[in-house]
N, C-alpha and C positions, 0 to 999 in steps of 0.2 A: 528551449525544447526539452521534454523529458521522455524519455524510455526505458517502458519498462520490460523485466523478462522475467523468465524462472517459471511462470506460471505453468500447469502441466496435469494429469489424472493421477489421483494419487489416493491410495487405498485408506480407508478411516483409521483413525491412529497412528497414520502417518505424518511426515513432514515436508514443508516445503522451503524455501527462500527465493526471496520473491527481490528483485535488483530493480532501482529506479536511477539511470543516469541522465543527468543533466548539463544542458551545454546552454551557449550563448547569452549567461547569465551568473552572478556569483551566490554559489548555492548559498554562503555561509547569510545572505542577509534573511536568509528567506524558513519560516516554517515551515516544514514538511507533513506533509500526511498523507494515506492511503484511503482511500474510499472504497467502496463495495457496489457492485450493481447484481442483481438477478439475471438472470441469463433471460433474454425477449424482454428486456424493458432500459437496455443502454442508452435508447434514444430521450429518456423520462432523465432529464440532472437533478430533477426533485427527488426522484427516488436513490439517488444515492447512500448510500448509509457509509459515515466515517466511523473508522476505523480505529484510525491509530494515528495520533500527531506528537512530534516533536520540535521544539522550541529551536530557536535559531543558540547553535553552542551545544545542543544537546544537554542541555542541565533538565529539562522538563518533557513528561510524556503523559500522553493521555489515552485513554483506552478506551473503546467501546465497553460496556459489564459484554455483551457473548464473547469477546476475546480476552478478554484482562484473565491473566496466568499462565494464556497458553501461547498467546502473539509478544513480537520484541519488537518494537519500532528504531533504529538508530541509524545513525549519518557518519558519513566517513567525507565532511568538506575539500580533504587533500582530495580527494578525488572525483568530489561532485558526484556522490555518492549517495542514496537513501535506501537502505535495507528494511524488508519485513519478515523477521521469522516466525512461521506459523507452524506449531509444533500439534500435536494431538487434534488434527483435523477430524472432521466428522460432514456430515451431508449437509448440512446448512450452511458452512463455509463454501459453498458452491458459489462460484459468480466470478465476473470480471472485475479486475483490481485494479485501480485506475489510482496511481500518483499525483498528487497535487504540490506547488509550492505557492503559498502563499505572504506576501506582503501589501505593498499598495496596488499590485498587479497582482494577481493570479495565472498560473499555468499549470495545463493539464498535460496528462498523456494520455495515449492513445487506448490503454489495458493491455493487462492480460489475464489469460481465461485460464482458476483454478477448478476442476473436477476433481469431486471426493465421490467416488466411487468403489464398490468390492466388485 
């Protein structure tokens, strides 16, 4: 299972961190990543757009080009842990953030809903 939190309205050039915990599995095998959905289109998994992944150990990260500078992707295994820091947001970062962990199984969460709003 994963859940996520942190998501919230938050003014452009602002900040957020965005918490993904997981249970009933051991995160350390598994690659992490954040997805993005548009707000009226959660039900479309095509239209997801990845984010942000990190390798299992955390040696490797990869970025979408709209975030890479401003997003941190990283895991904290002791505690089944996956973070996203999203720093100097703006109106296109709008959407729901939905955790993934992937291996030979895949598991989602549920989201949660960033607004970049003034």
């Amino acid at each position: 299972q994963l859940v996520e939190s942190g998501g919230g309205l938050v003014q452009p050039g602002g900040s957020l961190r965005l918490s993904c915990a997981a249970s009933g599995f051991n995160l350390g095998w598994f690659a992490m990543s954040w997805f993005r959905q548009a707000p009226g289109k959660e039900h479309r998994l095509v239209e997801r757009e990845l984010v942000a992944t990190v390798s299992p150990g955390g040696k490797f990260t990869h970025y979408a080009d709209s975030v890479m500078g401003r997003f941190t992707i990283f895991r904290d295994d002791s505690k089944s842990m996956v973070y996203l820091q999203m720093d100097s947001l703006n109106a296109d970062d709008t959407a729901l953030y939905y955790c993934q962990a992937s291996k030979t199984q895949t598991y989602w969460g549920q989201g949660t809903l960033v607004i970049v709003s003034s």
